[in-house]
mmJSON file of the N, C-alpha and C atoms, coordinates in Angstrom:
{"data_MODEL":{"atom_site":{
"group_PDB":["ATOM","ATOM","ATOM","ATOM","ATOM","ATOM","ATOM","ATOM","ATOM","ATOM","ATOM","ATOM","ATOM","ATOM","ATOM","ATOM","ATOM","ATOM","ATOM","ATOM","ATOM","ATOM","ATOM","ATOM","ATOM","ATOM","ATOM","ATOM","ATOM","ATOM","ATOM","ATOM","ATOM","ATOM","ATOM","ATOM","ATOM","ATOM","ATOM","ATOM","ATOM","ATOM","ATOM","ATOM","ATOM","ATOM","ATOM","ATOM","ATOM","ATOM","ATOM","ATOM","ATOM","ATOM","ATOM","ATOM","ATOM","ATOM","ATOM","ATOM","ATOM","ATOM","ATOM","ATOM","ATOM","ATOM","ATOM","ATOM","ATOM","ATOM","ATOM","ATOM","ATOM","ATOM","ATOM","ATOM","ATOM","ATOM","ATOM","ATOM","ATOM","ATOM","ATOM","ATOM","ATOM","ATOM","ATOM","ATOM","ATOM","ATOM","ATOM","ATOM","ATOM","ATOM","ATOM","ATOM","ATOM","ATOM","ATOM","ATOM","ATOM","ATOM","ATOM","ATOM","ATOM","ATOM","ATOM","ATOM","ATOM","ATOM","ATOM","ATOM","ATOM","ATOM","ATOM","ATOM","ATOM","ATOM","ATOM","ATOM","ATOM","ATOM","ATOM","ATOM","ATOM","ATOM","ATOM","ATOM","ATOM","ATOM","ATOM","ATOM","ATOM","ATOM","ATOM","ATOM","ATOM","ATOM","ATOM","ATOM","ATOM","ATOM","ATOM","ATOM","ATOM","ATOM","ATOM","ATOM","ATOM","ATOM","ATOM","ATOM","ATOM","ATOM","ATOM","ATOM","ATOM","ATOM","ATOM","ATOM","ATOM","ATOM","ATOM","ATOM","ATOM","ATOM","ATOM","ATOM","ATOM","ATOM","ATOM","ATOM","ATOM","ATOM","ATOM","ATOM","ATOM","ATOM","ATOM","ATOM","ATOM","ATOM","ATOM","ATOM","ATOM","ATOM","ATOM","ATOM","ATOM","ATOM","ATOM","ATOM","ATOM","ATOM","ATOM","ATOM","ATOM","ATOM","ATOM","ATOM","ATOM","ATOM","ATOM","ATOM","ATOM","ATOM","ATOM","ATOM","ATOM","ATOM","ATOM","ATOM","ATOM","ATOM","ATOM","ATOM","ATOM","ATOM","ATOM","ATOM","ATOM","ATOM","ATOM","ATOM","ATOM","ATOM","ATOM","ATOM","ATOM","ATOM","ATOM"],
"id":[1,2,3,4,5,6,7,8,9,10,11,12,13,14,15,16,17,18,19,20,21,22,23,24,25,26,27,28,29,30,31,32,33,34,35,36,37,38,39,40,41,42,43,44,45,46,47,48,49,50,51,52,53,54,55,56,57,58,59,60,61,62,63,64,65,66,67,68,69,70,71,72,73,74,75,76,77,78,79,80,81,82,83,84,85,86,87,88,89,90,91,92,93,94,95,96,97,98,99,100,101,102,103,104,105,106,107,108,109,110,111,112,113,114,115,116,117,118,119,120,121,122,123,124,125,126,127,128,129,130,131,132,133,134,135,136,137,138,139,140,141,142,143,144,145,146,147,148,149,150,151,152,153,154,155,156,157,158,159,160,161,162,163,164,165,166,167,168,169,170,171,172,173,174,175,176,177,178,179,180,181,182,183,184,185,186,187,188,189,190,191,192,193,194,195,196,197,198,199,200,201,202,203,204,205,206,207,208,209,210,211,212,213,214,215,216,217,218,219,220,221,222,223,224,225,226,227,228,229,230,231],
"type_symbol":["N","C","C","N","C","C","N","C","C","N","C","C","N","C","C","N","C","C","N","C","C","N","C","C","N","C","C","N","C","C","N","C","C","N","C","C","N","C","C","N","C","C","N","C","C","N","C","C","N","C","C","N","C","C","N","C","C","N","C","C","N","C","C","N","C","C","N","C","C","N","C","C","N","C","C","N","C","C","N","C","C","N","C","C","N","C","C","N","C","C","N","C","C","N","C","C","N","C","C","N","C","C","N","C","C","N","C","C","N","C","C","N","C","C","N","C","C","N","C","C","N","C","C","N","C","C","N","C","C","N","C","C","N","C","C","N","C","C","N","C","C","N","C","C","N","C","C","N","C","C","N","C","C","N","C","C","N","C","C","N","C","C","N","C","C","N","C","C","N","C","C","N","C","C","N","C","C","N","C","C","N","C","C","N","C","C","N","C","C","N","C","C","N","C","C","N","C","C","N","C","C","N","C","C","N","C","C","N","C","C","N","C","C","N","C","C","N","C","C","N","C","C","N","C","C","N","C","C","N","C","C"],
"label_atom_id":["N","CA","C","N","CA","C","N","CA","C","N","CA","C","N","CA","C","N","CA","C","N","CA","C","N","CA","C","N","CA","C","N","CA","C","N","CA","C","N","CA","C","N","CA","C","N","CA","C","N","CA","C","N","CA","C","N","CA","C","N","CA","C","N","CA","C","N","CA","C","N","CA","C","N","CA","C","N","CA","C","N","CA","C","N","CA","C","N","CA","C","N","CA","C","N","CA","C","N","CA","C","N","CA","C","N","CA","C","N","CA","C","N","CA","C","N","CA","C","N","CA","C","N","CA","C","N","CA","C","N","CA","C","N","CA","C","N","CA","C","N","CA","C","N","CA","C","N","CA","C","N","CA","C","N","CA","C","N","CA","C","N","CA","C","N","CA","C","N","CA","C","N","CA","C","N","CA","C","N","CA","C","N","CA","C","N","CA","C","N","CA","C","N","CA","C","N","CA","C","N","CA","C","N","CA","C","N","CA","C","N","CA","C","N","CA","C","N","CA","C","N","CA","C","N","CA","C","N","CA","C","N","CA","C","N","CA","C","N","CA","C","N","CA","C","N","CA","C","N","CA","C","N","CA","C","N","CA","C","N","CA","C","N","CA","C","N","CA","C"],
"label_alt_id":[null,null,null,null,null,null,null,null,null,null,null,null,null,null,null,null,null,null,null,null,null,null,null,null,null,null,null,null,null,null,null,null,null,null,null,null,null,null,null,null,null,null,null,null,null,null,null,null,null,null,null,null,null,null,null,null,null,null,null,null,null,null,null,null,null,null,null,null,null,null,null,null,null,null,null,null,null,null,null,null,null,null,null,null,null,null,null,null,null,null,null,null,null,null,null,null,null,null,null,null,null,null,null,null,null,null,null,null,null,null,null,null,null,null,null,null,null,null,null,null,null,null,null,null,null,null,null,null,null,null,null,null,null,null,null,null,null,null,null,null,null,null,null,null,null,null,null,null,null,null,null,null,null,null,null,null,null,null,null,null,null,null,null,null,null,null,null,null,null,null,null,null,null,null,null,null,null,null,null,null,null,null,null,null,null,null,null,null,null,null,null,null,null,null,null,null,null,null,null,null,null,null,null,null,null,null,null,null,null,null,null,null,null,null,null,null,null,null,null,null,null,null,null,null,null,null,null,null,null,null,null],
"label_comp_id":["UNK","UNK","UNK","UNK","UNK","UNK","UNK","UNK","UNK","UNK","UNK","UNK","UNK","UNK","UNK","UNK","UNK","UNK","UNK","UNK","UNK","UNK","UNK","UNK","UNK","UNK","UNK","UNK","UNK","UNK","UNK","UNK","UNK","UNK","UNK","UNK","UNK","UNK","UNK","UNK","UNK","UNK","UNK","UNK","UNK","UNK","UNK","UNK","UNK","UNK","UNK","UNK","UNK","UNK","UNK","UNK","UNK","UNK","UNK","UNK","UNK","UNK","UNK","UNK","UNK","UNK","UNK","UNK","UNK","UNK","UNK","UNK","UNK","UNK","UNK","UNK","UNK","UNK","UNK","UNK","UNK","UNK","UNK","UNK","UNK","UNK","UNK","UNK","UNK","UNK","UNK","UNK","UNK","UNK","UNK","UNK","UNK","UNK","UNK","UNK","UNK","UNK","UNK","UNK","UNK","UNK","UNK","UNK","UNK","UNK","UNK","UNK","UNK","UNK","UNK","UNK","UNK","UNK","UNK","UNK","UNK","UNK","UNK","UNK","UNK","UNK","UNK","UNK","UNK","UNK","UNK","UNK","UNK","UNK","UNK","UNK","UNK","UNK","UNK","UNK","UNK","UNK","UNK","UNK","UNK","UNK","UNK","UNK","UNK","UNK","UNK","UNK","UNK","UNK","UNK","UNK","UNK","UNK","UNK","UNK","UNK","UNK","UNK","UNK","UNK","UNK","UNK","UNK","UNK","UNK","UNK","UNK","UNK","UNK","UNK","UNK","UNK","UNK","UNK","UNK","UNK","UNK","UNK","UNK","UNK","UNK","UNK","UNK","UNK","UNK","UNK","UNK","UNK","UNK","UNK","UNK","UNK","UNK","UNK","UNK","UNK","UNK","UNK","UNK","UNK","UNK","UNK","UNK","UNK","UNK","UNK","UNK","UNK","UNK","UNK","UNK","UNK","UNK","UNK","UNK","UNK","UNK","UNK","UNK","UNK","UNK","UNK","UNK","UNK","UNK","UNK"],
"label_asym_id":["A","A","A","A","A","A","A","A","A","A","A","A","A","A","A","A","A","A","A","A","A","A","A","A","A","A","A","A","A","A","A","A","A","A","A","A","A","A","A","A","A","A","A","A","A","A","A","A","A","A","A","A","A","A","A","A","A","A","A","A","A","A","A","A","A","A","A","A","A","A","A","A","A","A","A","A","A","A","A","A","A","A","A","A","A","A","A","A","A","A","A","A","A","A","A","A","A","A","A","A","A","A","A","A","A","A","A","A","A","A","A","A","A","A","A","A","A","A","A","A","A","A","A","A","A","A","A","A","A","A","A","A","A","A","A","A","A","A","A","A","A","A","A","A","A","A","A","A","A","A","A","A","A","A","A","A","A","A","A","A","A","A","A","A","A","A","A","A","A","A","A","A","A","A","A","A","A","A","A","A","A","A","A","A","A","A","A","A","A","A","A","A","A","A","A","A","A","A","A","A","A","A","A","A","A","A","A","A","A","A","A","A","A","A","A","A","A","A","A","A","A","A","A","A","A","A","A","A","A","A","A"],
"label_entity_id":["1","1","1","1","1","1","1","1","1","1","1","1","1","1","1","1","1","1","1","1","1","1","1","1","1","1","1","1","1","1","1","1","1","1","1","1","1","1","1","1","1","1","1","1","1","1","1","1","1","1","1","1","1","1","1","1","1","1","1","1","1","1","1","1","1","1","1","1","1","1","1","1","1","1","1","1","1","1","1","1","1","1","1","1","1","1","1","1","1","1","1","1","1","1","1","1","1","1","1","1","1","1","1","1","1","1","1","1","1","1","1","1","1","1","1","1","1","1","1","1","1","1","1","1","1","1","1","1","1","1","1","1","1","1","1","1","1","1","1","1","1","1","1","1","1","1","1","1","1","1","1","1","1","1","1","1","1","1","1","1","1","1","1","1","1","1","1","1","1","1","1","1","1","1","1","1","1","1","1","1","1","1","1","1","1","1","1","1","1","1","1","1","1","1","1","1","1","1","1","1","1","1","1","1","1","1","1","1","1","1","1","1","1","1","1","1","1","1","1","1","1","1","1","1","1","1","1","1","1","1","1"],
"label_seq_id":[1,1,1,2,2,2,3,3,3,4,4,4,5,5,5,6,6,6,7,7,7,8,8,8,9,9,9,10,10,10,11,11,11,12,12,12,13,13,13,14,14,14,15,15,15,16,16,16,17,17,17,18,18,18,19,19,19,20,20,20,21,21,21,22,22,22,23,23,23,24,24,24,25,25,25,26,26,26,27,27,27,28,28,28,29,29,29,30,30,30,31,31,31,32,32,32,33,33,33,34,34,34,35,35,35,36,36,36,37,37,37,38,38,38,39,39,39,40,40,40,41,41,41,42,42,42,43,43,43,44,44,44,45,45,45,46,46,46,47,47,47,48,48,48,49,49,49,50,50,50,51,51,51,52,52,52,53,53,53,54,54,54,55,55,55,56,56,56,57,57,57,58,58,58,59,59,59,60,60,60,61,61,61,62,62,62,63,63,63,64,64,64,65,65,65,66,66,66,67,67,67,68,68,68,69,69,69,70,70,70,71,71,71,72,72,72,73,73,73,74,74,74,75,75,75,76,76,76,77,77,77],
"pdbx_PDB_ins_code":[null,null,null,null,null,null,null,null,null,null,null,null,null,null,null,null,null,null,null,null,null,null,null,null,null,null,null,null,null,null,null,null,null,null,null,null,null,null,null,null,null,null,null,null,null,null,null,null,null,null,null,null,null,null,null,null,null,null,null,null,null,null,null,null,null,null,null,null,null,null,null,null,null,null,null,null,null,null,null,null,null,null,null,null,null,null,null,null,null,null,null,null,null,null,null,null,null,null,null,null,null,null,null,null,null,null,null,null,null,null,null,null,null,null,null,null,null,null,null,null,null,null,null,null,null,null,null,null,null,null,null,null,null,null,null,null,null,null,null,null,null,null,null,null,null,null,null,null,null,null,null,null,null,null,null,null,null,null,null,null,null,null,null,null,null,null,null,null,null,null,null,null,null,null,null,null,null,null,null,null,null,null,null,null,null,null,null,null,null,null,null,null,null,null,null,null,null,null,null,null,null,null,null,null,null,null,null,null,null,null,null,null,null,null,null,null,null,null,null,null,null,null,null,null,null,null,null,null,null,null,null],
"Cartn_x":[0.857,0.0,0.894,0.131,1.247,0.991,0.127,-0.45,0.316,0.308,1.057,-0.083,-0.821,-1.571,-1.489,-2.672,-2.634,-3.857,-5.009,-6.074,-7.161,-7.724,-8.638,-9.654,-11.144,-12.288,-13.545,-13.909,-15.386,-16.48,-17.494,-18.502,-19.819,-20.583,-22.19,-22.738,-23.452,-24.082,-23.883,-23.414,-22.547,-21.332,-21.207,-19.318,-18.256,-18.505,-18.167,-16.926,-15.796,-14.447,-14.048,-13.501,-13.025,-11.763,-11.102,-9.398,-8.807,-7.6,-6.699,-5.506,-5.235,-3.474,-2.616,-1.656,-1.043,-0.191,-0.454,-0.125,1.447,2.175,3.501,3.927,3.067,3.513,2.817,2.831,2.286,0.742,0.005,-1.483,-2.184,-3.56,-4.187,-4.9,-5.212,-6.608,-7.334,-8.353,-9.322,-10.707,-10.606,-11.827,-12.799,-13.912,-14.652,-14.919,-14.787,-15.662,-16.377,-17.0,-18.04,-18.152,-19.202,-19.187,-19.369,-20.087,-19.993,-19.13,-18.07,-17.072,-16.101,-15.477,-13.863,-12.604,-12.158,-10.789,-9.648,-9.271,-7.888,-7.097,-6.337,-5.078,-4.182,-3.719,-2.607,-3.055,-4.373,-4.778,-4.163,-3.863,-3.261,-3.352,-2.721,-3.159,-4.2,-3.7,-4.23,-5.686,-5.968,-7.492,-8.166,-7.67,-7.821,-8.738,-7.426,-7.703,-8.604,-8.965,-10.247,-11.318,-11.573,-12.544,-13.205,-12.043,-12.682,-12.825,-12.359,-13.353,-14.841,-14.739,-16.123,-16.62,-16.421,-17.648,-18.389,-18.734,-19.438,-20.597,-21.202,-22.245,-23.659,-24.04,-24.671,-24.902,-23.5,-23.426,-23.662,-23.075,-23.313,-24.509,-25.32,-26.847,-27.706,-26.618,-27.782,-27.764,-26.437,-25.689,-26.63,-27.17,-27.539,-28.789,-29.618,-31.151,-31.493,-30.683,-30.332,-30.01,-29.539,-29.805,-30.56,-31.631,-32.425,-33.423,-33.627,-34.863,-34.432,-33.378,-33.082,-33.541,-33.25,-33.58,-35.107,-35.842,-37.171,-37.657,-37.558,-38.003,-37.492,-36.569,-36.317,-37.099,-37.344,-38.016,-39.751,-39.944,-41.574,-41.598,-40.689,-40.779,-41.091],
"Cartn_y":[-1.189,0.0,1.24,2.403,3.944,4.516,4.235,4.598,4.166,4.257,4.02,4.105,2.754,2.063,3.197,4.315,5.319,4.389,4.367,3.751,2.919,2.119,1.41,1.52,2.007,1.978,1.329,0.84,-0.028,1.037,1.015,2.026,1.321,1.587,1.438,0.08,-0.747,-1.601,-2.743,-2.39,-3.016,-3.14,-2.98,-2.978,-2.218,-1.365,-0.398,-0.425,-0.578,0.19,0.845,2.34,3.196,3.427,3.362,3.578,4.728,5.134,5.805,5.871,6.416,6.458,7.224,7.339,8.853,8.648,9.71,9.657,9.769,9.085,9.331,10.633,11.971,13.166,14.06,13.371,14.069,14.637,14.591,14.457,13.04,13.163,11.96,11.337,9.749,9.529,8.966,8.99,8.36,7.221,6.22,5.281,4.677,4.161,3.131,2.189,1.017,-0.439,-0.982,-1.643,-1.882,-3.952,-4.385,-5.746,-6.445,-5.802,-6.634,-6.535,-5.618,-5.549,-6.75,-6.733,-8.006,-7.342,-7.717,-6.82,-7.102,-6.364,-6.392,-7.467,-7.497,-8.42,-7.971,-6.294,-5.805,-5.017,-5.519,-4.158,-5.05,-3.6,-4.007,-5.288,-5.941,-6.873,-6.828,-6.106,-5.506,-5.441,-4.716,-4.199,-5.44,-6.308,-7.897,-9.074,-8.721,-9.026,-8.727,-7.092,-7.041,-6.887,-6.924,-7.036,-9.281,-9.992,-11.349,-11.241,-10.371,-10.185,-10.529,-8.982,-8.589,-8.693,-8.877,-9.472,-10.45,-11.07,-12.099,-12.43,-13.934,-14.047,-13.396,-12.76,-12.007,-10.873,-9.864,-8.562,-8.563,-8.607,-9.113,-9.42,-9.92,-10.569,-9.25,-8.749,-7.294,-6.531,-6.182,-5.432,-5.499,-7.147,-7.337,-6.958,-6.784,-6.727,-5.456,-4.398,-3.328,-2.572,-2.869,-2.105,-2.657,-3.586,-3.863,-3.108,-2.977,-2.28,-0.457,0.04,1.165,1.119,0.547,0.052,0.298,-0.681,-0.885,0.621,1.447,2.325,3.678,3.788,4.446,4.34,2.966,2.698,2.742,2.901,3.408,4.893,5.71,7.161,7.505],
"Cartn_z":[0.0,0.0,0.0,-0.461,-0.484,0.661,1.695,2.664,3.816,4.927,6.15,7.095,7.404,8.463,9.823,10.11,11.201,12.073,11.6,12.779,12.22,12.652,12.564,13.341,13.247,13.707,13.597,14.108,14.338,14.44,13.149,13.244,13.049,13.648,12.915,13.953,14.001,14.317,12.813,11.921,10.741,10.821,11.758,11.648,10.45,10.255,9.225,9.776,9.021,9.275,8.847,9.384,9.092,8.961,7.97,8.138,7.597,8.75,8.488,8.128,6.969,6.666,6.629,7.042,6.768,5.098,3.846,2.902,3.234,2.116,1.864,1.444,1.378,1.036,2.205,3.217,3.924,4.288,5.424,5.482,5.531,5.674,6.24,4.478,4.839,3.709,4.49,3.942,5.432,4.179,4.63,3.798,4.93,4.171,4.868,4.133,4.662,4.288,5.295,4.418,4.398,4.496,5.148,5.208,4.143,3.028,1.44,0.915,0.967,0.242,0.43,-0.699,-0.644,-0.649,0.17,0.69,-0.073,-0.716,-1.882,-1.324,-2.247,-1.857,-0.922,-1.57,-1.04,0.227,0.762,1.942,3.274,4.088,4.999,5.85,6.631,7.422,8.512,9.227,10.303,10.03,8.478,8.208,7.794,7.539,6.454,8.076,9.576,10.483,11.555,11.099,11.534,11.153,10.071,8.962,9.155,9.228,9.471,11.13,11.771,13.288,13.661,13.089,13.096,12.089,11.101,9.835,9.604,11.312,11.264,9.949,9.879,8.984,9.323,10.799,11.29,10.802,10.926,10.332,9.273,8.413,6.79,6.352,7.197,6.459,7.292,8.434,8.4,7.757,7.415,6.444,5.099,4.182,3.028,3.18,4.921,4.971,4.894,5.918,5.706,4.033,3.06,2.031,1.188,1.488,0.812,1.164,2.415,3.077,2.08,2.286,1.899,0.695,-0.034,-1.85,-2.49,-1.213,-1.753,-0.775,0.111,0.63,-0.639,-1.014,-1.973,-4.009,-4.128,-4.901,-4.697,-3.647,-3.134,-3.102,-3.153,-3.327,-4.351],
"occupancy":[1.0,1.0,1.0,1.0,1.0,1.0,1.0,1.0,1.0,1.0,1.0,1.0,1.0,1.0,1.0,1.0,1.0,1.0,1.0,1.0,1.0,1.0,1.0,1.0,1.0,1.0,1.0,1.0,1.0,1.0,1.0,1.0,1.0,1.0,1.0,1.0,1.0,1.0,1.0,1.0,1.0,1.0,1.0,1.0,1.0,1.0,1.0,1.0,1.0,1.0,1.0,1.0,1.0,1.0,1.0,1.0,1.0,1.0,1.0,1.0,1.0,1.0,1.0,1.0,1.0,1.0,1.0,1.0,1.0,1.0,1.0,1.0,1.0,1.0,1.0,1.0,1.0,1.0,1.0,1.0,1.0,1.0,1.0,1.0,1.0,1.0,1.0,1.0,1.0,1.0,1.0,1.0,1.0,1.0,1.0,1.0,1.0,1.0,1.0,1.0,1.0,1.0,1.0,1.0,1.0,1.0,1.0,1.0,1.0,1.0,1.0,1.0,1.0,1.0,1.0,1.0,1.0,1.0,1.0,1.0,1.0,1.0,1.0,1.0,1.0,1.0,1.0,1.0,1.0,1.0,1.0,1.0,1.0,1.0,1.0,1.0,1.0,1.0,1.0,1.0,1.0,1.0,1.0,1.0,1.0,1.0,1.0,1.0,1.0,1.0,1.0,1.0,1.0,1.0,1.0,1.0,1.0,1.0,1.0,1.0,1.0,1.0,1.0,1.0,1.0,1.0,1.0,1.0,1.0,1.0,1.0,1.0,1.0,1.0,1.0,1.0,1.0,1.0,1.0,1.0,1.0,1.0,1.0,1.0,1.0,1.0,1.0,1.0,1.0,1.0,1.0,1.0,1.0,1.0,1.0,1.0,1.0,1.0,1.0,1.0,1.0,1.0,1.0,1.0,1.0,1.0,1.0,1.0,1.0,1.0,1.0,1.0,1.0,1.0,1.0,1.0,1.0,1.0,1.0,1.0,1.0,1.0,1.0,1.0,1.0,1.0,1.0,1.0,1.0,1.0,1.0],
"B_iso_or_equiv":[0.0,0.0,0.0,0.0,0.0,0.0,0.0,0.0,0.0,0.0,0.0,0.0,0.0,0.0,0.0,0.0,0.0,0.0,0.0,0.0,0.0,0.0,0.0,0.0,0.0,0.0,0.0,0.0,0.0,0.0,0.0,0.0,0.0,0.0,0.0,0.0,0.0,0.0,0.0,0.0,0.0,0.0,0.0,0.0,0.0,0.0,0.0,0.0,0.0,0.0,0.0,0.0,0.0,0.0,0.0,0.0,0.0,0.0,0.0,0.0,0.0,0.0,0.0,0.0,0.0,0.0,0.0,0.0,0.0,0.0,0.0,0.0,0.0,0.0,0.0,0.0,0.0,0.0,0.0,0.0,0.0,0.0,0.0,0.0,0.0,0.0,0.0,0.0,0.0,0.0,0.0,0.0,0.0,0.0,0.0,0.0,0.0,0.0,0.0,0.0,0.0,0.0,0.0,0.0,0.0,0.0,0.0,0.0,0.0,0.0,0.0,0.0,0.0,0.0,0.0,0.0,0.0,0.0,0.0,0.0,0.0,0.0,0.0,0.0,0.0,0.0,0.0,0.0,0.0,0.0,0.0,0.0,0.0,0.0,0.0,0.0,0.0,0.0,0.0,0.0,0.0,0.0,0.0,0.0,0.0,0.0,0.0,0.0,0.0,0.0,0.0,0.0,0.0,0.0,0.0,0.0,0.0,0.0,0.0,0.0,0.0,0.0,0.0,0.0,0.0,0.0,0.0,0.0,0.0,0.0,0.0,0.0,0.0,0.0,0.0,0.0,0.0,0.0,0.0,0.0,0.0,0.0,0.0,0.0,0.0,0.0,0.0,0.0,0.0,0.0,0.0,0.0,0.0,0.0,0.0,0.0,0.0,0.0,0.0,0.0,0.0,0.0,0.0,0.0,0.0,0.0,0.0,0.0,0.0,0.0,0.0,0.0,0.0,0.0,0.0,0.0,0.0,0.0,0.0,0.0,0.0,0.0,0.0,0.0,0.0,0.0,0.0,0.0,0.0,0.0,0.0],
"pdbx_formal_charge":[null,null,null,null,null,null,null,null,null,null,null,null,null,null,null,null,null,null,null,null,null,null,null,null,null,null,null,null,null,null,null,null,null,null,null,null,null,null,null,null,null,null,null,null,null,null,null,null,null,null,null,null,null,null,null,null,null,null,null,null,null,null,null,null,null,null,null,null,null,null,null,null,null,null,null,null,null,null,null,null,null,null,null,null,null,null,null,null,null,null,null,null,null,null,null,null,null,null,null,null,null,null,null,null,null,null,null,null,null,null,null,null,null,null,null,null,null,null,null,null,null,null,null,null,null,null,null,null,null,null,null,null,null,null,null,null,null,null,null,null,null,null,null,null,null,null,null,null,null,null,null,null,null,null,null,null,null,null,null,null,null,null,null,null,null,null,null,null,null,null,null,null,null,null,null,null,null,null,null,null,null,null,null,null,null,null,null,null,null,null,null,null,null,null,null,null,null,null,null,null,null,null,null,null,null,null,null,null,null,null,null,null,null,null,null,null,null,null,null,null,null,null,null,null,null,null,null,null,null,null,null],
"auth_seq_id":[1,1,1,2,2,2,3,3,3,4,4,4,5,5,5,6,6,6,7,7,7,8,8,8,9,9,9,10,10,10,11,11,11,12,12,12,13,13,13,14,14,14,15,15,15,16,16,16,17,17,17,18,18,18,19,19,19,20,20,20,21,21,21,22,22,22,23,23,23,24,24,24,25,25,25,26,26,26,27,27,27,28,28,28,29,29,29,30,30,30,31,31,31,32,32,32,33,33,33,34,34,34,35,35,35,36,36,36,37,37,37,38,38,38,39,39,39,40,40,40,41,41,41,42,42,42,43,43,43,44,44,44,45,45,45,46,46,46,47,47,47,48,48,48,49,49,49,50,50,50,51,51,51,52,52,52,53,53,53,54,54,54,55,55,55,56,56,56,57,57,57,58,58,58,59,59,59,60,60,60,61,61,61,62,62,62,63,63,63,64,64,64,65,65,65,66,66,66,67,67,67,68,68,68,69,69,69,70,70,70,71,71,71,72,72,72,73,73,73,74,74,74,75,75,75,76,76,76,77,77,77],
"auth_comp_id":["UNK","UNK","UNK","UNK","UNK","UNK","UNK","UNK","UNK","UNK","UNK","UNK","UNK","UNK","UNK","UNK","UNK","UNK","UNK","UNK","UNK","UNK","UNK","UNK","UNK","UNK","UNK","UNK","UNK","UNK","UNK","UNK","UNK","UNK","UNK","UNK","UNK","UNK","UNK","UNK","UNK","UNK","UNK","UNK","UNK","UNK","UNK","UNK","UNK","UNK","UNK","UNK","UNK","UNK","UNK","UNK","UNK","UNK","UNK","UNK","UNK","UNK","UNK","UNK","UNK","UNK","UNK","UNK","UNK","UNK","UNK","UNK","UNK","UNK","UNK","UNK","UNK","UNK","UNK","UNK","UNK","UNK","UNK","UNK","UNK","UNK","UNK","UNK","UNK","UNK","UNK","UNK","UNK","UNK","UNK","UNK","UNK","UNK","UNK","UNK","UNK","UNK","UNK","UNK","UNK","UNK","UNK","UNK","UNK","UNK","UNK","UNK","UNK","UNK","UNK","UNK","UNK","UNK","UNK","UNK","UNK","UNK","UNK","UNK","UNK","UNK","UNK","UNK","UNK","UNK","UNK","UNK","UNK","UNK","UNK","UNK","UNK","UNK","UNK","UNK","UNK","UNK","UNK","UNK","UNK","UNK","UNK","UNK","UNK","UNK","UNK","UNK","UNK","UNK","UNK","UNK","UNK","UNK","UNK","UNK","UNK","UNK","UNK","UNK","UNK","UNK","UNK","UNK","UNK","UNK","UNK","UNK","UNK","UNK","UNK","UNK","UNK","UNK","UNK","UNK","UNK","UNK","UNK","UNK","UNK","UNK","UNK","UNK","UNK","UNK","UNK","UNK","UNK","UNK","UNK","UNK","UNK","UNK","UNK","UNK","UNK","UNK","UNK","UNK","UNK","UNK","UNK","UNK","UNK","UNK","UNK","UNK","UNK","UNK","UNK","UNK","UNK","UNK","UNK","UNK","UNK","UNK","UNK","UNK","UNK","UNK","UNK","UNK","UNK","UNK","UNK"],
"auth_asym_id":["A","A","A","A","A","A","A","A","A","A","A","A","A","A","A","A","A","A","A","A","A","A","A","A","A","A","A","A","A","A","A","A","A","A","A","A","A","A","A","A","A","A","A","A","A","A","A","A","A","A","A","A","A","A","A","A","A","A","A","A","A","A","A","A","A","A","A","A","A","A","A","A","A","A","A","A","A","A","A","A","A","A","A","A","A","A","A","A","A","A","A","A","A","A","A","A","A","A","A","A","A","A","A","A","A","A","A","A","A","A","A","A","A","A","A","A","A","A","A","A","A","A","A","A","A","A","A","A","A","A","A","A","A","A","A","A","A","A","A","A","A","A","A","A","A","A","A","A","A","A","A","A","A","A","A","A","A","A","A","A","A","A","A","A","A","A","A","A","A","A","A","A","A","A","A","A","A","A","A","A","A","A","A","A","A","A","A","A","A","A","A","A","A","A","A","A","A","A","A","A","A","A","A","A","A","A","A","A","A","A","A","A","A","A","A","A","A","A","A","A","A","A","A","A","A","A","A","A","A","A","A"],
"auth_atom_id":["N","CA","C","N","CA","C","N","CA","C","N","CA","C","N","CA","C","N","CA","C","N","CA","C","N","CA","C","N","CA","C","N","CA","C","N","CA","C","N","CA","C","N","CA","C","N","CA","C","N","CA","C","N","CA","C","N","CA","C","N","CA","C","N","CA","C","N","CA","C","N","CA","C","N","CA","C","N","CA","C","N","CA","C","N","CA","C","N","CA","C","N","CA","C","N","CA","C","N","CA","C","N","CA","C","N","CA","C","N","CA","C","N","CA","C","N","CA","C","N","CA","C","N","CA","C","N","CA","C","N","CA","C","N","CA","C","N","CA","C","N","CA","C","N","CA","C","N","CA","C","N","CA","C","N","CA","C","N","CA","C","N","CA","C","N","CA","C","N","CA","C","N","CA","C","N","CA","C","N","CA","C","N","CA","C","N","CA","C","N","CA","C","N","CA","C","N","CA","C","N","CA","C","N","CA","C","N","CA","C","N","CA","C","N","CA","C","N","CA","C","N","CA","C","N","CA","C","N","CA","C","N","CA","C","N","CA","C","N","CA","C","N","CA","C","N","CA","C","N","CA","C","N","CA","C","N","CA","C","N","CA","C","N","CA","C","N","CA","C"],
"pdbx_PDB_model_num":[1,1,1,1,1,1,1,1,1,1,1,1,1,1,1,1,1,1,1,1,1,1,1,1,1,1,1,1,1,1,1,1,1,1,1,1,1,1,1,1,1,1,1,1,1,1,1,1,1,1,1,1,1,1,1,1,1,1,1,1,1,1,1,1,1,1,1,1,1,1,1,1,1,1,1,1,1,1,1,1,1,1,1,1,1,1,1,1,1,1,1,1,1,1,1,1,1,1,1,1,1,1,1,1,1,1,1,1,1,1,1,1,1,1,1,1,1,1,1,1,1,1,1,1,1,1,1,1,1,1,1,1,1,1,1,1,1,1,1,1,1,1,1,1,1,1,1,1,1,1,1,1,1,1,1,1,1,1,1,1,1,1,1,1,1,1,1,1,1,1,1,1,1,1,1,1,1,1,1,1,1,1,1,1,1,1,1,1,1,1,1,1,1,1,1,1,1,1,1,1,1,1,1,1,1,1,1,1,1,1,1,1,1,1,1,1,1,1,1,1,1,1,1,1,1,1,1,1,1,1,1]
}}}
């Protein structure tokens, strides 16, 4: 990665992780993932290790119930 591993956060009742890096030119980047997502090859360990934490088959199927509900509430508008 070009990034340099700053923090890892647990967000949401989805387990959202939030990560921080400090850029190689100086300053922050900041992402989130998400429990559907598939985690690169080259992403950090650390984020790889807590991502199969907490990404139980629980979260994830709330995670999949959760934007469905969003989906069809948005498609009823």
């Amino acid at each position: 990665m070009a990034h340099t591993l700053n923090n890892i956060e647990v967000v949401t009742d989805y387990k959202h992780l939030q990560i921080r890096e400090i850029k190689d030119v100086g300053g922050y980047h900041r992402r989130v993932l998400t429990p559907d997502q598939t985690l690169a090859d080259d992403e950090h360990q650390e984020v790889k290790d807590k991502a199969e934490e907490v990404w139980t088959d629980e979260v994830k199927e709330a995670w999949a119930t959760f934007q469905a509900e969003q989906k069809a509430e948005m498609e009823a508008e």
